[in-house]
C-alpha positions as MATLAB code, in Angstrom:
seq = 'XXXXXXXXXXXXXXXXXXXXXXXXXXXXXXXXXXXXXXXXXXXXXXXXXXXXXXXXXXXXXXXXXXXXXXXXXXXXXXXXXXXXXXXXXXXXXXXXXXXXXXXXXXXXXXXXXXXXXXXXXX';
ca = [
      65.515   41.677    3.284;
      61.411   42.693    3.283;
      59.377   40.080    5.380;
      56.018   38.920    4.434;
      53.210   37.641    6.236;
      51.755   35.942    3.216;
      51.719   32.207    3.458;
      51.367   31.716   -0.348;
      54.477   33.627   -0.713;
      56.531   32.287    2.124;
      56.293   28.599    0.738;
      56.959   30.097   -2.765;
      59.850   31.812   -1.573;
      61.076   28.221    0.217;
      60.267   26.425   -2.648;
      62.420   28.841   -4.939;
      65.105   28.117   -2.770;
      65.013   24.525   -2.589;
      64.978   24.608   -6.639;
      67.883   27.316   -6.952;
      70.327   25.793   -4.620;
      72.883   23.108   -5.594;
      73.477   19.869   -3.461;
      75.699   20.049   -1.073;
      76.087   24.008   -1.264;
      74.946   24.331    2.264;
      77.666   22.956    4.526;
      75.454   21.756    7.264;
      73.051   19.852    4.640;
      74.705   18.946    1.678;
      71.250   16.667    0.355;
      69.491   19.774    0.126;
      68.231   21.790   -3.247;
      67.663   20.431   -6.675;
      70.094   22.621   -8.978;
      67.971   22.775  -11.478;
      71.307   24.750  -13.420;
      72.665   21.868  -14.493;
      69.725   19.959  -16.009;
      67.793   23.203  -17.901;
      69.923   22.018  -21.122;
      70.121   18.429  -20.891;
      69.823   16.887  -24.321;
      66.542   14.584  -23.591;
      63.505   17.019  -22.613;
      61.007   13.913  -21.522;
      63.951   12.477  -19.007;
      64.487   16.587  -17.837;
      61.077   16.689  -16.864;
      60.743   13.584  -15.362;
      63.881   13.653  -13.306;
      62.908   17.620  -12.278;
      59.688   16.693  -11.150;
      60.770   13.611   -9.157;
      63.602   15.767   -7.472;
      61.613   18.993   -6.989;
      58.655   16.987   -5.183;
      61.236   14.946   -3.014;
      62.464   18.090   -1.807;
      59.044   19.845   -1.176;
      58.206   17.174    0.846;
      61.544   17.298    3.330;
      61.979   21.003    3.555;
      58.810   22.374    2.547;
      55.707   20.119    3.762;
      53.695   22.950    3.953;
      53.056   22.262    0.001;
      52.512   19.530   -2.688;
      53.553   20.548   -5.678;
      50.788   20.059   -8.549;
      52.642   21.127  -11.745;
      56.096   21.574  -12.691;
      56.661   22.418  -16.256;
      60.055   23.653  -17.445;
      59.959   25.728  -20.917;
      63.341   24.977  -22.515;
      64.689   28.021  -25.350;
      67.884   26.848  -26.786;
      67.667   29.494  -29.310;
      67.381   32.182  -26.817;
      70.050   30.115  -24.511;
      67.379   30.103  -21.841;
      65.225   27.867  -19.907;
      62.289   29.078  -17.691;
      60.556   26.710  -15.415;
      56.839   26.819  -14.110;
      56.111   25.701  -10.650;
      52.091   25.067   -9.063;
      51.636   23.873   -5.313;
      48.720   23.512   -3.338;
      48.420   24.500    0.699;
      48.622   21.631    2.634;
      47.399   23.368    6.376;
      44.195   24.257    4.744;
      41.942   21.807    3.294;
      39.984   24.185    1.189;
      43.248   26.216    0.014;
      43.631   26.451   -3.695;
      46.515   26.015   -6.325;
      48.733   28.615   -6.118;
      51.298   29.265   -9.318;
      54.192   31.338   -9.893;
      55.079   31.474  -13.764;
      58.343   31.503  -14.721;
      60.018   31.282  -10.619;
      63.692   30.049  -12.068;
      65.489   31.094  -15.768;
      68.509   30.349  -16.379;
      70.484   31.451  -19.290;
      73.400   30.002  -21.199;
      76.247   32.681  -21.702;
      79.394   33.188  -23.790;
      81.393   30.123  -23.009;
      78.445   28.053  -22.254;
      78.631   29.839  -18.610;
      75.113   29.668  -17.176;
      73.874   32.016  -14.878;
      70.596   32.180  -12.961;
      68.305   34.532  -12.338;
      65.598   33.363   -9.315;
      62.142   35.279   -9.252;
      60.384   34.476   -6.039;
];
């Protein structure tokens, strides 16, 4: 595992977590992560985004208050079986820090058998 002194990609990294990992996959705080897996092919896009957002910013603000996240757009691709999701945040220990993005920090893709797998850039 590489270390990294940059802030920007320290609360990326965080936040990548927090939107890859399941509720109540960690055994000592089972409230914690989105799982984004099992909404990227939810039949209503609107109530996706809505309920995504809502989670993804209640979560930022427990386990990662070093950020506010500004924009969260998910880019749904049925015909491709995949999903990528967008994620902006802005520095909250510097008043004059800017928006930071990451494009595309989560895909997840639907397999053979409807299996979906994940594959986290952070």
């Amino acid at each position: 595992m590489t270390t990294t002194r940059n802030v920007d990609r320290q609360i990326l990294q965080r936040l990548v977590t927090i939107i890859a990992t399941n509720p109540t996959e960690r055994v000592m705080m089972p409230e914690f992560g989105v799982g984004v897996a099992r909404m990227v092919f939810e039949p209503d896009p609107s109530t996706v985004v809505a309920d995504l957002s809502i989670d993804v910013a209640e979560q930022a603000a427990l386990y990662e208050p070093g950020a506010v996240i500004t924009k969260l757009t998910p880019y749904p691709e049925p015909s491709k079986g995949m999903a990528l999701l967008d994620v902006g945040f802005k520095r909250t220990d510097t008043p004059d820090s800017g928006v930071a993005a990451s494009r595309f920090v989560h895909r997840g893709v639907v397999g053979p058998g409807g299996t979906v797998s994940e594959v986290i850039r952070g």
